[in-house]
Backbone bond lengths (Angstrom), bond angles and torsions (degrees), N, CA, C in turn:
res aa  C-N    CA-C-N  psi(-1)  N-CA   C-N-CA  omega(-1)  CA-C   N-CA-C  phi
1 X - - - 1.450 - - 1.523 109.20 -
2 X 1.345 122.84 140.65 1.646 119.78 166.91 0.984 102.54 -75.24
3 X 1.666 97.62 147.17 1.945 135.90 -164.17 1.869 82.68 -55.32
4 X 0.845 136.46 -69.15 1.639 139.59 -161.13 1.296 103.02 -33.03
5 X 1.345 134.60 -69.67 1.483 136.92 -150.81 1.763 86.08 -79.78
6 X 0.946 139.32 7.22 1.441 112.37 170.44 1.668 110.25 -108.00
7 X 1.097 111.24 160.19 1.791 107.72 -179.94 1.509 105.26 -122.16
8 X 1.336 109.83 132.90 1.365 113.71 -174.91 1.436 91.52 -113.65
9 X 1.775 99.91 136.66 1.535 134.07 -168.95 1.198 100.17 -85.91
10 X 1.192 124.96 -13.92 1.574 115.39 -174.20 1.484 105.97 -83.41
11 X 1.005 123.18 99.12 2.003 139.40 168.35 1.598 103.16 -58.92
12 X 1.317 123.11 -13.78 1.837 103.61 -157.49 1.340 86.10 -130.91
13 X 1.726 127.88 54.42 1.523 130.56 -156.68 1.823 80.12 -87.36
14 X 1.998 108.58 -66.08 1.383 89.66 -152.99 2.120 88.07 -86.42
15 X 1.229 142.45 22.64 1.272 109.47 -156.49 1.762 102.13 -93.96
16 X 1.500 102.85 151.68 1.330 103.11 160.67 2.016 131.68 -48.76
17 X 1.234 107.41 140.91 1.733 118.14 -173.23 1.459 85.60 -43.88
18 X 1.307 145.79 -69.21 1.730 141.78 -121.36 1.655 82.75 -94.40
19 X 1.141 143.71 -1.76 1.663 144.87 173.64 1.446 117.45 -102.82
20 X 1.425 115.91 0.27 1.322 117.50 -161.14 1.419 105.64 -93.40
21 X 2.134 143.46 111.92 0.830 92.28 -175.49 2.033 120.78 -76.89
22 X 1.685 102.37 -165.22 1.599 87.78 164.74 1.496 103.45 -104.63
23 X 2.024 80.97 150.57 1.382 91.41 -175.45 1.481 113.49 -77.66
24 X 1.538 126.19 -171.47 1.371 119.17 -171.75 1.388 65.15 -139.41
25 X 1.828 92.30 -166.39 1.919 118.50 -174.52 1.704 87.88 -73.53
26 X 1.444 138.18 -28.73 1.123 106.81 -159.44 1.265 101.50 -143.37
27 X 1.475 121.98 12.71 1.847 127.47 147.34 1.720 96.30 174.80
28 X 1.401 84.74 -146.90 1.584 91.61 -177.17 1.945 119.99 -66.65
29 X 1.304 100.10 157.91 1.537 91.32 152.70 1.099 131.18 -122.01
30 X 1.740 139.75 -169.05 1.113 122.60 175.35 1.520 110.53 75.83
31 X 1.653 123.79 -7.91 1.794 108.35 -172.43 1.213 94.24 -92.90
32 X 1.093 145.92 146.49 1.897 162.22 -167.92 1.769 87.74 -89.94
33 X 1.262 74.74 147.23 1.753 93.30 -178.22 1.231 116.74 -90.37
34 X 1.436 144.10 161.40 1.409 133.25 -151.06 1.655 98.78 -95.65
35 X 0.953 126.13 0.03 1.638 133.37 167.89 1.695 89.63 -83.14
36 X 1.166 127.25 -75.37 1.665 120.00 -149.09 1.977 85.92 -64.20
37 X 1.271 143.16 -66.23 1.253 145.90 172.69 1.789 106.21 -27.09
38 X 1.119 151.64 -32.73 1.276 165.81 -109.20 1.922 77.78 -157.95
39 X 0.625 156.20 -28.96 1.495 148.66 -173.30 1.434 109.62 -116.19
40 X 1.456 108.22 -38.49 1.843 90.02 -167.34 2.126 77.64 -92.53
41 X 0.954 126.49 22.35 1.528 96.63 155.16 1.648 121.68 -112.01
42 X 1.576 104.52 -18.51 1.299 108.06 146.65 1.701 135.67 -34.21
43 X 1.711 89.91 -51.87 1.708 114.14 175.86 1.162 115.63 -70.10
44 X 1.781 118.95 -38.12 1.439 109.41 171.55 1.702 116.03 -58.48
45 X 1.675 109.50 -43.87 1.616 126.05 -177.07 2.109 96.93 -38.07
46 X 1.404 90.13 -77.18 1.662 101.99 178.12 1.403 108.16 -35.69
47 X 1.324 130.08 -71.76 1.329 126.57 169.38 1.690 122.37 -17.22
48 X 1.477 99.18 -86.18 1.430 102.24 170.01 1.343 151.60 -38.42
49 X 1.866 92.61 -24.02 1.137 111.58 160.35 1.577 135.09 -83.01
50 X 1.273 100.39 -31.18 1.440 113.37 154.85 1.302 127.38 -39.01
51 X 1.711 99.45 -69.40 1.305 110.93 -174.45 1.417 105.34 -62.97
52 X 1.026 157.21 -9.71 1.577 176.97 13.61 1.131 103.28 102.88
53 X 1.504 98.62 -84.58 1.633 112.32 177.45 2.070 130.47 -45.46
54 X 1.596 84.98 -36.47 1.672 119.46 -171.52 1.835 87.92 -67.53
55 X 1.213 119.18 -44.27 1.472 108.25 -159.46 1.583 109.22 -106.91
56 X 1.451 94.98 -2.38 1.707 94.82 -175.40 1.769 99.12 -89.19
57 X 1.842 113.23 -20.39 1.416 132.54 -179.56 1.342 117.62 -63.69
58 X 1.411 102.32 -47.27 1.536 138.79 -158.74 1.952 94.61 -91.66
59 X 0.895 126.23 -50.88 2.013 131.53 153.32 1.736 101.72 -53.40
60 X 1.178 131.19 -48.95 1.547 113.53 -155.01 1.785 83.64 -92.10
61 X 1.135 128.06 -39.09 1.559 111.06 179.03 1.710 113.23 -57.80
62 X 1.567 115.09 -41.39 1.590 103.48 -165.03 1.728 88.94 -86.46
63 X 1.097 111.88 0.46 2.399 105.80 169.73 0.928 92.40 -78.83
64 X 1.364 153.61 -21.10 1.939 148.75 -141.63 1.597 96.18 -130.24
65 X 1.372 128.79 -19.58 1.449 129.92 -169.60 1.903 90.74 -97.82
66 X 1.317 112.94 -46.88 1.290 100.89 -173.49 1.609 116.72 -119.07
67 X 1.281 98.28 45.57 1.539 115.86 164.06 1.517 103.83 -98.52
C-alpha cells in the first residue's frame, strides 16, 4: 500500500523528549480534565476583571485627587 493512505498514531513523531506527555496504561497523564480547564478559565475571566476594575478605581480616584 502507499505510505499516504495509512495514518500513523504516533502524535510525538517529530516532538522533542522534554514535550512528550507520559503515557499512563490508558493515555497520557498530567492533562487536566475539561471540568478543572472549564473553571480555571472562569477564574482567569474573574481575575481580569478585577484587576480591571482595581485599576480603572485606582485611575478614577487619582482623576478626583488631582482635579
Amino acid at each position: 500500500m502507499p505510505e499516504g493512505l495509512n495514518s500513523d498514531l504516533n502524535l510525538n513523531v517529530g516532538a522533542p523528549p522534554r514535550v512528550r506527555p507520559q503515557l499512563g496504561e490508558w493515555g497520557p497523564q498530567g492533562v487536566p480534565a475539561t471540568r478543572k480547564k472549564k473553571r480555571m478559565r472562569w477564574w482567569t475571566v474573574l481575575i481580569v476583571l478585577g484587576v480591571t476594575a482595581a485599576v480603572s478605581g485606582y485611575g478614577y480616584w487619582m482623576y478626583t485627587l488631582l482635579r
